[in-house]
TORVEX-119080 format. One record per atom (N, C-alpha, C, O): residue in three letters; x, y, z. Coordinates in steps of 0.05 Angstrom, whole numbers, plus 5000, padded with zeros to 4 digits. Layout:
BEGIN
ALAXYZ/...
//
This chain:
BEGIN
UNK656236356262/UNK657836156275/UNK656936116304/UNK656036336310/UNK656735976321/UNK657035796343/UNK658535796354/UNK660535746341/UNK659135856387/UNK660735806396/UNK660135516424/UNK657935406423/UNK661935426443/UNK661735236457/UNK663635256486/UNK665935326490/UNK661935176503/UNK663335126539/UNK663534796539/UNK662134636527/UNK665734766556/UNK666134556571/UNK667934536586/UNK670334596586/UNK665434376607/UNK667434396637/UNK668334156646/UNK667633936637/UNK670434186668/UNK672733956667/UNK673033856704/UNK674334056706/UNK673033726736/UNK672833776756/UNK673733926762/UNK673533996785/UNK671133926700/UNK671334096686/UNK668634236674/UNK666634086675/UNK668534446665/UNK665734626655/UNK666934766637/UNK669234836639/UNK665334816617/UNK664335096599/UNK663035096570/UNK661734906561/UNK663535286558/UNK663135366528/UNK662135696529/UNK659835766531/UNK663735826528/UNK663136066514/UNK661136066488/UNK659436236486/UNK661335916475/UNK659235816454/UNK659235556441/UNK659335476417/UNK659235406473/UNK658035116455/UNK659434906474/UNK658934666469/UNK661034966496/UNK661734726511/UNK662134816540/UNK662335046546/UNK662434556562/UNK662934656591/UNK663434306603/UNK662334096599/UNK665734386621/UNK666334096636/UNK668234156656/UNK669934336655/UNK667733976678/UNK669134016698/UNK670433806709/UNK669533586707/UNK672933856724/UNK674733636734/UNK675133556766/UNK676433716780/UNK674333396776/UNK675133356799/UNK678533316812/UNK680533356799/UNK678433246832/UNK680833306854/UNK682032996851/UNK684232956861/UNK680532776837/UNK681832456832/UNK681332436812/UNK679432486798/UNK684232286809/UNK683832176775/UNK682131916772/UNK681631716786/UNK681132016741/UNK679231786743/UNK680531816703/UNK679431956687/UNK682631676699/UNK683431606676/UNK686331676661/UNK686331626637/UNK688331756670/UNK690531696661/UNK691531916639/UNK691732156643/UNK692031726609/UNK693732006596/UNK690632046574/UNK688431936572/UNK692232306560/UNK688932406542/UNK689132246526/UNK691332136524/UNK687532176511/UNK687232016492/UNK686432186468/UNK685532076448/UNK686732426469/UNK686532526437/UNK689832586427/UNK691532606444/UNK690132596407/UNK692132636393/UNK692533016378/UNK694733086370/UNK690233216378/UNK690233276369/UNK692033596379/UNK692533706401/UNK692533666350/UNK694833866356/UNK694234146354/UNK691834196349/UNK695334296357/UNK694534616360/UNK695634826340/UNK695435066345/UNK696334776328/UNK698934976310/UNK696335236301/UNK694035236293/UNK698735476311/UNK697735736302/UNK695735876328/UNK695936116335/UNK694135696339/UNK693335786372/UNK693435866389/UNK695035756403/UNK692036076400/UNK693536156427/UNK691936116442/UNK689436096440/UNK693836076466/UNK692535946489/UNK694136116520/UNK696436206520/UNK692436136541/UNK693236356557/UNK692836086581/UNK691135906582/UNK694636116596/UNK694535876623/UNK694336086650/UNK696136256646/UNK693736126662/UNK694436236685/UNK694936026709/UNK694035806714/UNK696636216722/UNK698336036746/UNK699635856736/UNK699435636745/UNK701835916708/UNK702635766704/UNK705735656705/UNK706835516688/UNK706535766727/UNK710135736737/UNK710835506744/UNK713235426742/UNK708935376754/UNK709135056776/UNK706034996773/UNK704035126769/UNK707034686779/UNK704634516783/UNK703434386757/UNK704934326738/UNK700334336756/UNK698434306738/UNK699034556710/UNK699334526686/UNK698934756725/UNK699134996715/UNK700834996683/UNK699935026660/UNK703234966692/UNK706134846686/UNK706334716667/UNK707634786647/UNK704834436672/UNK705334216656/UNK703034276632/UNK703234186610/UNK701034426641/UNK699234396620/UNK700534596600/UNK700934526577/UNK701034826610/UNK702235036579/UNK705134796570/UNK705134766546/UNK707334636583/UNK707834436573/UNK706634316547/UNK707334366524/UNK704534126555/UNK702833966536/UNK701534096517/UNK700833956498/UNK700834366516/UNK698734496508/UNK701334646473/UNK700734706450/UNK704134656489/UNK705934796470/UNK707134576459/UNK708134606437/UNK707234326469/UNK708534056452/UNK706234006432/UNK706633846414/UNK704034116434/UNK702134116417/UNK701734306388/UNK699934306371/UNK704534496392/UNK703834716374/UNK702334926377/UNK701235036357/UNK701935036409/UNK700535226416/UNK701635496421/UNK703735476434/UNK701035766415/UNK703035916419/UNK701535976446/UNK699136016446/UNK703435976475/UNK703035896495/UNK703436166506/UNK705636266503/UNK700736336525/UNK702736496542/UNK701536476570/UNK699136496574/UNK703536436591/UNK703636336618/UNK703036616632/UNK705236736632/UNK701436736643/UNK699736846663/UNK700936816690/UNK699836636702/UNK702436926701/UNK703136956732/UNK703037126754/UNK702737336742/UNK702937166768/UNK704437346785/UNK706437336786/UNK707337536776/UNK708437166797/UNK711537226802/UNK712637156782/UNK712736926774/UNK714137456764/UNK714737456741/UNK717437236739/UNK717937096720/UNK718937236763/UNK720837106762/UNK720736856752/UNK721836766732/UNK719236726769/UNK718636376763/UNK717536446740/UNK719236506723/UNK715436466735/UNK714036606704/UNK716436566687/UNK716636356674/UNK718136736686/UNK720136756652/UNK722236476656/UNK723036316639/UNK722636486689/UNK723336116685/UNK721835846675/UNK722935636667/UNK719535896677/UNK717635636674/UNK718435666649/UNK719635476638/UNK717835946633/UNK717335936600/UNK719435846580/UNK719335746557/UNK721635936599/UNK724835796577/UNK725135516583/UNK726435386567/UNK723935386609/UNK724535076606/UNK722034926591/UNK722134676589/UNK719935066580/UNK718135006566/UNK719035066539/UNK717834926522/UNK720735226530/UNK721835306507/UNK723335106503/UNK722234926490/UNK725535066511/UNK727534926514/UNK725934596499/UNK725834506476/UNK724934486529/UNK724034266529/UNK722234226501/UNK722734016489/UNK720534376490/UNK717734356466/UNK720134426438/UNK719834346415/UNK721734546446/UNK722334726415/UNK721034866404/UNK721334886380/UNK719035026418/UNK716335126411/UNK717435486429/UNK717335576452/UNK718135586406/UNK718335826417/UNK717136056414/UNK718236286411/UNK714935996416/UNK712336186412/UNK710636106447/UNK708236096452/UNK713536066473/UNK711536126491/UNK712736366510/UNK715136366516/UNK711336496515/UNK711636776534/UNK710636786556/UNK708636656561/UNK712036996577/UNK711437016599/UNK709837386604/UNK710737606601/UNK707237286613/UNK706137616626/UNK704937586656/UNK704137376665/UNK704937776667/UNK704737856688/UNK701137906693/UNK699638076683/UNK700637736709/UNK697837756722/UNK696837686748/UNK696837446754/UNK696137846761/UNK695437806794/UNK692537826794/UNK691138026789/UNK691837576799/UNK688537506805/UNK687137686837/UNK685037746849/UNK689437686838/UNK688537896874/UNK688838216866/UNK689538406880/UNK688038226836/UNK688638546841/UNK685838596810/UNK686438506787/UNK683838706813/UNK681938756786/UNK683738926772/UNK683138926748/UNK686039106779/UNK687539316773/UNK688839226750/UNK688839366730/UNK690038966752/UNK692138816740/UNK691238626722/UNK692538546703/UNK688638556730/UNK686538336708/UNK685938556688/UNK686638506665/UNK684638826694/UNK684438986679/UNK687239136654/UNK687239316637/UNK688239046660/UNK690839116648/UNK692638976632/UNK693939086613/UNK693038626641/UNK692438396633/UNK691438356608/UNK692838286589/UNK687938406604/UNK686038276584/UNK686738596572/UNK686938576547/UNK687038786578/UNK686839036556/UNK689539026536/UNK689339116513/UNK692238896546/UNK694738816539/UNK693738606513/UNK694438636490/UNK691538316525/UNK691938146506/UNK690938236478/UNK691538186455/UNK688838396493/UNK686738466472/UNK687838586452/UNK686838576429/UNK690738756460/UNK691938986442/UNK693538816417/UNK693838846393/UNK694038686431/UNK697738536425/UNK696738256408/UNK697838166388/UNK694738156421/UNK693637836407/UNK692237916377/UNK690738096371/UNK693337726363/UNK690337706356/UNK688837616352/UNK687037676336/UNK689037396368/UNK686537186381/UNK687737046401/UNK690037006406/UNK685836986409/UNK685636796433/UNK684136576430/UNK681836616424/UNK684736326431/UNK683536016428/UNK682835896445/UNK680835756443/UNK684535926469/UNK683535726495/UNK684235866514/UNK686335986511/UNK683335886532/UNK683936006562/UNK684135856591/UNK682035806602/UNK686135806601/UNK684935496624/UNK685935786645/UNK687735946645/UNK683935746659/UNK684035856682/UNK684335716704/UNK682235666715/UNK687135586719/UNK687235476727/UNK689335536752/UNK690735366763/UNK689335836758/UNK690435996789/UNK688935926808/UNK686635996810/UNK690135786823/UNK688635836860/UNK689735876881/UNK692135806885/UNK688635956894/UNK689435956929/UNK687735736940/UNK685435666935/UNK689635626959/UNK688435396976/UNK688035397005/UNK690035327017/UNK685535467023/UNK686235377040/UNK688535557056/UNK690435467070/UNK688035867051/UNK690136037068/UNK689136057087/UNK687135917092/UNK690636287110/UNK689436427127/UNK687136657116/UNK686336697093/UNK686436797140/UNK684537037132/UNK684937287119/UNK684437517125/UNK686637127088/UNK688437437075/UNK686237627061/UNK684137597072/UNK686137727050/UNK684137947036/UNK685938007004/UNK688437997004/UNK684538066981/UNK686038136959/UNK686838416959/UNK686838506982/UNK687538596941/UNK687638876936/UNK685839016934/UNK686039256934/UNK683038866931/UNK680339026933/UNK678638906952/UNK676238936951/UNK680138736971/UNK678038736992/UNK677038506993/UNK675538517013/UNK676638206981/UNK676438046973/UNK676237836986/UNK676837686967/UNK675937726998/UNK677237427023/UNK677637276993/UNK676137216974/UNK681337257002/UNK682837086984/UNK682136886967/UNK682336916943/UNK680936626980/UNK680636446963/UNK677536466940/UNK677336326920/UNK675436646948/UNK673236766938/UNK674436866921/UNK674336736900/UNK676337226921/UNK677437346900/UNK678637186888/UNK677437176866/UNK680736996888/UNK682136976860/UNK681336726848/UNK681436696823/UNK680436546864/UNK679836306850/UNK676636416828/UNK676536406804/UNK674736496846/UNK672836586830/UNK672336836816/UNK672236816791/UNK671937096826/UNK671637346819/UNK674737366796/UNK674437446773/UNK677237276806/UNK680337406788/UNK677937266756/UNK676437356739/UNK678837046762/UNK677336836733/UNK675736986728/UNK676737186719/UNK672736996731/UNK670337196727/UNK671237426708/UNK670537456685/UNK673037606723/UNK672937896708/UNK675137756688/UNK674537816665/UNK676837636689/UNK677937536668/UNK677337436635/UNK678237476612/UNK675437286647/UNK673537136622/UNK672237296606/UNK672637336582/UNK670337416622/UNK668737616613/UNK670537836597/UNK669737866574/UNK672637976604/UNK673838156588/UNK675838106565/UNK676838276551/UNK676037856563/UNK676837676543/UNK674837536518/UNK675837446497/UNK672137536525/UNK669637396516/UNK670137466485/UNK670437276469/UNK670137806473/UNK669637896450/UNK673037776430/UNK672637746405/UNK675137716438/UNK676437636437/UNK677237366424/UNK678437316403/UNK676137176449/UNK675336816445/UNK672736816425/UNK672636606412/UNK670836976420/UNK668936996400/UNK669837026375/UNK669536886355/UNK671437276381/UNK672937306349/UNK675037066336/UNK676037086314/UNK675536826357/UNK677436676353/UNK675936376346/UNK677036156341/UNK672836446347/UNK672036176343/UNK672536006324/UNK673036066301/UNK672335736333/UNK671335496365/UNK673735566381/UNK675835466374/UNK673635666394/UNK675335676417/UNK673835626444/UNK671435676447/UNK675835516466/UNK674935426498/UNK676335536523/UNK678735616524/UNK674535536542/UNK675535486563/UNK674635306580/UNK672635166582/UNK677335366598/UNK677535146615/UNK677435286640/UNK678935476643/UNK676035216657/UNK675435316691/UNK676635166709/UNK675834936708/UNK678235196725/UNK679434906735/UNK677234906766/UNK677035136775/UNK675834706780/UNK675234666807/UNK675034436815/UNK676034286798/UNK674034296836/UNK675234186851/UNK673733956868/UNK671534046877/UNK674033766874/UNK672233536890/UNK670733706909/UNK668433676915/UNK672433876920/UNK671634026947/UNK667934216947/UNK666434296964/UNK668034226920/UNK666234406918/UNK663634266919/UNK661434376917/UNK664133996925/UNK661233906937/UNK661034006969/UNK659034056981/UNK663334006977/UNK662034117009/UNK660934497008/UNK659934667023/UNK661734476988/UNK661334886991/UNK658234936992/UNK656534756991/UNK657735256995/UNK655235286995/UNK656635606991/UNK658835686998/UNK654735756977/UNK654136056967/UNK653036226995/UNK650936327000/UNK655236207008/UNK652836477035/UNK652436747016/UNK654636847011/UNK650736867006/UNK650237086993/UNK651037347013/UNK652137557006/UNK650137267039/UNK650137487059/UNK652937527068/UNK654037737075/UNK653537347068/UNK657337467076/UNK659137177058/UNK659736947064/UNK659437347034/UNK661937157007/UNK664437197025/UNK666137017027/UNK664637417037/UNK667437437034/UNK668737507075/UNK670237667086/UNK666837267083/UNK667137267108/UNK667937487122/UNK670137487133/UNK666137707124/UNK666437847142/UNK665837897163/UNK666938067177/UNK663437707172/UNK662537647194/UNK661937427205/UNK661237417229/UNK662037197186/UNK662136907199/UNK665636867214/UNK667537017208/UNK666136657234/UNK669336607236/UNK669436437219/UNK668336217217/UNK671436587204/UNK672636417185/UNK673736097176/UNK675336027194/UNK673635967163/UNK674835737165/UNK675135677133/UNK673235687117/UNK677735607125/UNK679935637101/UNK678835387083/UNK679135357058/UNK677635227100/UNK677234997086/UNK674235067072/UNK674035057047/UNK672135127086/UNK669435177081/UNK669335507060/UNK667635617047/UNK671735567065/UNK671835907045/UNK673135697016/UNK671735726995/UNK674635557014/UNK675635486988/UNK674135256980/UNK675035156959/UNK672435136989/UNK670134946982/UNK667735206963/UNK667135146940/UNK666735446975/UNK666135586968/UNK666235696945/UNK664335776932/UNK668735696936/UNK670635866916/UNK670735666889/UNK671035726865/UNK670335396905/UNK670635196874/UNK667335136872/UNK666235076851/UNK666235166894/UNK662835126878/UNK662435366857/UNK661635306834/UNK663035636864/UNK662735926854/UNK663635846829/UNK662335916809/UNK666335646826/UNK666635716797/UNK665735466775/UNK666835446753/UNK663635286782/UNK662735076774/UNK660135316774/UNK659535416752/UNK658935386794/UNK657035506778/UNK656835796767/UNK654635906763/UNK659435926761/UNK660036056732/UNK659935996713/UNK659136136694/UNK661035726710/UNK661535636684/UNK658235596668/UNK657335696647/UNK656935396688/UNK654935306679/UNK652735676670/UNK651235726651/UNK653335866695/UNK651536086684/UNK652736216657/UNK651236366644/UNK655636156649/UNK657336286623/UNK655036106602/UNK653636236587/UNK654935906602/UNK654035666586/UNK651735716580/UNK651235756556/UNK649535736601/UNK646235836597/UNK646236106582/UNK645036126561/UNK647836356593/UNK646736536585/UNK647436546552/UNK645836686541/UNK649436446535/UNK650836426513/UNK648736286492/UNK649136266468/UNK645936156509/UNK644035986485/UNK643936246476/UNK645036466482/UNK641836166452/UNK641136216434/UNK641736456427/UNK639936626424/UNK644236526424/UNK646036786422/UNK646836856388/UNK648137066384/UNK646036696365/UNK647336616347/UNK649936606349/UNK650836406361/UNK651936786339/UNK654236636339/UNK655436546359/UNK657336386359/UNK654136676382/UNK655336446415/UNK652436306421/UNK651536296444/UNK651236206402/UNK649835966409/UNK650835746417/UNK652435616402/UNK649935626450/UNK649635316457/UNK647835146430/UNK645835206417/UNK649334956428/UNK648134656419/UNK649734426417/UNK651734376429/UNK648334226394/UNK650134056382/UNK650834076362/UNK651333866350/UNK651334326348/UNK652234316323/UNK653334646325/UNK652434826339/UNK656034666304/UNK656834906293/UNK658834956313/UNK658834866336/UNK660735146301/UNK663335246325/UNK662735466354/UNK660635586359/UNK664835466367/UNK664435596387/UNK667035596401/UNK669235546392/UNK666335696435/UNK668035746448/UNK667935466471/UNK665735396480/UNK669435386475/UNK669035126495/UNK669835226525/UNK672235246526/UNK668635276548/UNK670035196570/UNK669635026589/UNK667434926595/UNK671234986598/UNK672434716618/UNK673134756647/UNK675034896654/UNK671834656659/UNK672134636693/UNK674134506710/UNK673734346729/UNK676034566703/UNK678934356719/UNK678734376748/UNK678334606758/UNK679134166764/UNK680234186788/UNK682634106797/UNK683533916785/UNK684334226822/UNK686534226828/UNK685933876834/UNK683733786841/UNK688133746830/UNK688933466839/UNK689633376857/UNK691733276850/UNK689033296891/UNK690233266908/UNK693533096906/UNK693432846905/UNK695433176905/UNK697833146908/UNK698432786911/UNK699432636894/UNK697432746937/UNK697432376951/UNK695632316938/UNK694332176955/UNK694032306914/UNK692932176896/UNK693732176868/UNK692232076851/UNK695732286862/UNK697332336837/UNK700332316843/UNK701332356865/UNK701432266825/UNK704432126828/UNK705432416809/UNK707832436809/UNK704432576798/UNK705832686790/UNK704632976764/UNK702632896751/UNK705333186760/UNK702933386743/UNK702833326727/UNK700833416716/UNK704433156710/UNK704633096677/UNK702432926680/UNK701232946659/UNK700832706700/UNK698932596697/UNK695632806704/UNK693432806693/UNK697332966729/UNK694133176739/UNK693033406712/UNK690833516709/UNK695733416693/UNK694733516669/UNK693033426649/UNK691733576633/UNK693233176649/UNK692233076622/UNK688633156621/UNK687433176599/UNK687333186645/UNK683933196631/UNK684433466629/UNK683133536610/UNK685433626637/UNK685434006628/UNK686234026597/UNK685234196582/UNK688533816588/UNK689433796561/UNK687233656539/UNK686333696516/UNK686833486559/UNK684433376536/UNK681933576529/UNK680833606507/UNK681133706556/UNK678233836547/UNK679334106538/UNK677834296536/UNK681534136533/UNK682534406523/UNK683534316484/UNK684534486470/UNK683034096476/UNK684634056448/UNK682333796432/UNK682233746408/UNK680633656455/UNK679333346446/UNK677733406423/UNK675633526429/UNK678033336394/UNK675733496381/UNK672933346392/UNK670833466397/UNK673333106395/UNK670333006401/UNK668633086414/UNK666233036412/UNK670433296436/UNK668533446451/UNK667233736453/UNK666033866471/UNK667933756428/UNK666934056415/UNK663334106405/UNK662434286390/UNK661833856419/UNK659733866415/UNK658933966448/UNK657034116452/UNK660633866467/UNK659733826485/UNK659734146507/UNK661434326505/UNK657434126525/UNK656934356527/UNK655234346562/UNK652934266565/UNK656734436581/UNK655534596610/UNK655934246625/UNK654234126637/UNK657634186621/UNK657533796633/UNK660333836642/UNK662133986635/UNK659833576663/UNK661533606696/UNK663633356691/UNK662333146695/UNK666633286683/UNK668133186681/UNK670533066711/UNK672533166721/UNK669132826716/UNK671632676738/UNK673532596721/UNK673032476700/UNK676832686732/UNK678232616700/UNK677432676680/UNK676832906674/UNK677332456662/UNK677132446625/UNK674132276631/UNK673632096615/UNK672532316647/UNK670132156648/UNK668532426657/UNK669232586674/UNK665432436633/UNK663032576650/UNK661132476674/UNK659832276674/UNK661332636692/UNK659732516713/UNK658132796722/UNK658533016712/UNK656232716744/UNK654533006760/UNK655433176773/UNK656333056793/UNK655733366775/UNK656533556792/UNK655433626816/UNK653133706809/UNK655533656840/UNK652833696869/UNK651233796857/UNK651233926836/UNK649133706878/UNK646333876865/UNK646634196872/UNK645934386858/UNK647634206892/UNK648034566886/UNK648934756865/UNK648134986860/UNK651134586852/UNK652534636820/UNK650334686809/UNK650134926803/UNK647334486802/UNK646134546783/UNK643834716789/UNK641634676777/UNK644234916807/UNK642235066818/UNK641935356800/UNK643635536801/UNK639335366781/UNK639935586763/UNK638735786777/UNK637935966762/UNK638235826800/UNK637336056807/UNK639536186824/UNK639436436827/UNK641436036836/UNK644036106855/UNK646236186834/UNK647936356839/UNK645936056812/UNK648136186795/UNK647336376779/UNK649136446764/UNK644636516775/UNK644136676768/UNK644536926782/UNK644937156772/UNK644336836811/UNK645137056831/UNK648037156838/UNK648737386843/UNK649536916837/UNK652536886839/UNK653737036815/UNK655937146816/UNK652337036795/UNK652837246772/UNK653037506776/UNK654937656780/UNK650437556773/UNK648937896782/UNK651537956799/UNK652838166795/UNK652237756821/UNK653437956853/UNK656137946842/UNK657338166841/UNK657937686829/UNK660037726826/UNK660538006797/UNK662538136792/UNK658638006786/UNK659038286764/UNK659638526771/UNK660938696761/UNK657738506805/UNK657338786822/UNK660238846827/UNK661539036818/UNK661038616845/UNK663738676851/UNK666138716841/UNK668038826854/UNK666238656824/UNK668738606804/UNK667838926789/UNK669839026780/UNK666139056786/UNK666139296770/UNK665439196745/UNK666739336729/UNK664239046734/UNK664438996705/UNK660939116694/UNK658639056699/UNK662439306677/UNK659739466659/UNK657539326654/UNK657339106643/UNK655939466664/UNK652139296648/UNK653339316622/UNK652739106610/UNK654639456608/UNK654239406572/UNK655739196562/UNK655439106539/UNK657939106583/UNK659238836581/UNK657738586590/UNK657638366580/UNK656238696617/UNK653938396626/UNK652038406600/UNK651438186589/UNK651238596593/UNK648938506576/UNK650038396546/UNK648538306528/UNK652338416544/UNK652938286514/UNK652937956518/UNK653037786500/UNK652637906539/UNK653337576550/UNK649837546564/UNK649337496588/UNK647937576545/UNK645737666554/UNK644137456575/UNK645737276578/UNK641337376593/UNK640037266608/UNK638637016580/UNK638837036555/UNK637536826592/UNK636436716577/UNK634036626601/UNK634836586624/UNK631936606598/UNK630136516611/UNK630036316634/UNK630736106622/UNK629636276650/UNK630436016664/UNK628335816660/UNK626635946648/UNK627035526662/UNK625235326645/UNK623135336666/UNK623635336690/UNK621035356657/UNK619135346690/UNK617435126688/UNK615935076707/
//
């Protein structure tokens, strides 16, 4: 079997799709119809916002929904007015802090125990634009959780969404990540002065070009083979929605919903989504030698086993 990335301002495919979403809408409600029954699907950050509305849409769909938070409180509230509202009571609330590898680690070892499968994953937690906070391991905030939390996440979930194939994810990032750039020599500003805007521009390039390195290294994998044909894992590149360009999340949801359920797009694979429209991603996005690196370093840091990097193996780069 095959799997698939697609990304959304969206990216991915674990085996077989990738798309990414920008920060303006560029199209309205999804236009697939298609439903989920029996699925599971994991949202993170999903108490408020985008977050919110998508395990919403994602459980009015027949998904068995579980919402990913940190603050458990809002967490078990989001999930009963999502109960409530869907009649869909197969959605749950767990506890996950993207600022802690402690808790990601603990998190994916929980789903892994308890699931037994996993279908879609939208990774769609961020920090925006803080001050100069640091995570639990040291991290500059918007670097750790937007990119590295996601990262060790995915990855320790991979054997999982494999066993669940076609299944997707979804990466959420952001218009912003055309201004970013990868300083290799200091990610996590320790010696540049800082500035919140140029650190989370950073953080959404990082995860546009994860997705696309999840996507490359997954060719010719057999059953997490990229192509146009056969099942897989899809992920998707969402970006947060600027607020004064959206009237509202039930609309900033719909391309995360669509590239998380569209069957049409289950061919589709490592491509850059404005809205419900494919478009280019900066040329730095498509830099396979920076996200090859951005790999290697974010594996370093996060602690994640060579016997886990190498199951998600290199594929050659085209010369």
């Amino acid at each position: 079997m095959n799997r698939y990335l697609l990304p959304l301002s969206a990216l991915g495919t674990v085996v077989g799709g990738a798309v990414l979403l920008k920060d303006n809408v560029a199209g309205g409600v999804c236009p697939s119809k298609a439903t989920i029954p029996g699925k599971t699907v994991i949202v993170t950050g999903a108490n408020t916002g985008i977050g919110k509305q998508t395990a919403f849409e994602l459980a009015k769909r027949g998904g068995n929904v579980i919402l990913a938070c940190r603050d458990m409180e809002k967490c078990e509230a989001a999930a009963r007015a999502i109960r409530r509202e869907t009649l869909n009571h197969h959605v749950n609330a767990r506890h996950l802090d993207l600022a802690s590898l402690k808790s990601i680690r603990e998190f994916a070892a929980k789903i892994s125990e308890e699931e037994e499968r996993v279908d879609i994953l939208v990774n769609n937690a961020a920090v925006m634009r803080c001050p100069h906070w640091t995570t639990e391991d040291g991290f500059e905030m918007q670097f750790g959780v937007n990119h590295l939390g996601h990262f060790l996440l995915t990855n320790l979930l991979l054997d999982k969404l494999k066993a669940s194939a076609p299944s997707r994810i979804i990466n959420l990032s952001s218009l912003a990540h055309i201004a970013g750039h990868i300083d290799f020599d200091d990610l996590n500003w320790q010696t540049r002065k800082y500035d919140p805007k140029a650190a989370y521009s950073q953080s959404k390039l990082a995860v546009v070009l994860f997705t696309k390195e999840l996507s490359r290294r997954l060719q010719g994998m057999g059953e997490l083979q990229m192509g146009a044909k056969g099942k897989g894992v899809c992920g998707l590149i969402a970006g947060p929605i600027f607020w004064l360009l959206v009237k509202s999340p039930e609309l900033a949801a719909q391309p995360s919903t669509y590239l998380a359920v569209a069957e049409e797009l289950a061919d589709v694979s490592g491509k850059y989504f404005d809205g419900l429209k494919q478009k280019a991603p900066a040329p730095e996005a498509e830099d396979e030698e920076v996200a090859r690196r951005l790999w290697a370093e974010s594996a370093r840091l996060v602690g994640l086993e060579a016997s886990h990097v190498s199951s998600v193996r290199e594929q050659p780069l085209p010369r």
